[in-house]
N, C-alpha and C positions, 0 to 999 in steps of 0.2 A: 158227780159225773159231769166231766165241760163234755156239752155236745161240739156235735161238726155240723157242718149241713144236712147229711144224712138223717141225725136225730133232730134238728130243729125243724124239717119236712116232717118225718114220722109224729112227732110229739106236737106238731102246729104251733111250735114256739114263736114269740113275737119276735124275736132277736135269739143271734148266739151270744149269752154270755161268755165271758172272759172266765179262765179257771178261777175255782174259787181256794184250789191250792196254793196259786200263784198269787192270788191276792192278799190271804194271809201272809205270807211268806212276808210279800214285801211290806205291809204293815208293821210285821216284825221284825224288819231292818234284813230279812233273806238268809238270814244263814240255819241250815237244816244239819242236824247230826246224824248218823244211823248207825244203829250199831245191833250187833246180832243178838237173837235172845238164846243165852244159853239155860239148856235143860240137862239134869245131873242124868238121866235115864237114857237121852240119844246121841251116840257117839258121836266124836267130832272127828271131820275128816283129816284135820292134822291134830295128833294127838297130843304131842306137846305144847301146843299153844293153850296157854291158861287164863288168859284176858283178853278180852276179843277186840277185834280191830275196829275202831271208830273212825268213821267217815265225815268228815264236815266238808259242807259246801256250799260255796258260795250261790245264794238261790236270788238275788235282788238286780232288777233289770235285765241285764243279756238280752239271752232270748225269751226271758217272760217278758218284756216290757218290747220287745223289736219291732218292725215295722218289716214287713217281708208282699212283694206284692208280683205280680207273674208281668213281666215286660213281654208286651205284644209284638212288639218288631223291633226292626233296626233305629238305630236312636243311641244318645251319650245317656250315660249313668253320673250324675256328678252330688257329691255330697259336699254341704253348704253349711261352716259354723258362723254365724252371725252374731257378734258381741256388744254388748249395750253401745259401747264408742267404739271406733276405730272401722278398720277394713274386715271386711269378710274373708273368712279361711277358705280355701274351694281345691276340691280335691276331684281329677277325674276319677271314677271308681272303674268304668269299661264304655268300649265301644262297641255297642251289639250290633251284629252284621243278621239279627234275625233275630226272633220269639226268644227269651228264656225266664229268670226268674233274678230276683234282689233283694236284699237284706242290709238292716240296718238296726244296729244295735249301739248302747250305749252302758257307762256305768261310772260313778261318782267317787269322788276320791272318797266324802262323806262313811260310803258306803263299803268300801272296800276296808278303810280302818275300822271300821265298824264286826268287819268278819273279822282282822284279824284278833280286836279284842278280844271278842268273845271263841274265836278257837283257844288263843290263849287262857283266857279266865278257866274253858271249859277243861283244860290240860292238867292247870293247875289243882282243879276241884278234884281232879280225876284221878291226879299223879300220876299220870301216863306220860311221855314223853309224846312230843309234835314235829309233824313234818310238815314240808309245802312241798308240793307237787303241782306245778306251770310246765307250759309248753311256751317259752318265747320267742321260741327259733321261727315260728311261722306268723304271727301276730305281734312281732316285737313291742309294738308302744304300748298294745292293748293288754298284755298278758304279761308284761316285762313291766310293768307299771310300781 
């Protein structure tokens, strides 16, 4: 169980840890399968389907690894790539006219081939056929990648 504040008061914990789901995961380079357990006794609600739909997904940095923190007032939001040589990349992200909240995530090419191998490998073990499913329309560089 990751506590919140809630249980780290209740339980008098010295710290909230970090999931410990999350931490496996990314130890394991993040990619998680799911797939449904079928039982010969309880019907299924599409009858035709005879091999069940497997999910894989990408589980390594995003939002397990984000940085998200509640901006107090009015102020710039500006994200900062800083490379061993050269000039800094700097992007404004908003200009808050009051209180809200920010997020920041990231994720590695490393890691991204890394899912696709293994959705692939896991296809092939499987003989199932594989899909990708992205939304790049809203996140293009990030999800278009």
């Amino acid at each position: 169980i990751t506590p919140d504040e809630k249980r780290v008061e209740e339980f008098n914990l010295k710290k909230m840890w970090k999931s410990p789901n999350g931490t496996i995961r990314n130890i394991l380079g993040g990619t998680v399968f799911r797939e449904a357990i079928i039982c010969k006794n309880i019907p299924r609600l599409v009858t035709g389907w005879e091999k069940p739909i497997i999910i894989g997904r990408h589980a390594h940095a995003d939002q397990y690894k984000a940085t998200d923190f509640v901006v107090p007032g009015e102020g710039k939001l500006e994200l900062i790539f800083t490379p061993p040589s050269g000039e800094p990349i700097k992007h404004v992200v908003n200009e808050y006219k009051g209180a809200g909240v920010a997020l920041a995530m990231y994720n590695t090419d490393a890691s991204i081939i890394d899912f696709a191998h293994s959705s692939m490998k896991y296809a092939l073990e499987r003989k199932y056929p594989l899909y990708l499913s992205t939304k790049n329309t809203i996140l293009k560089k990030y999800d278009g990648r």
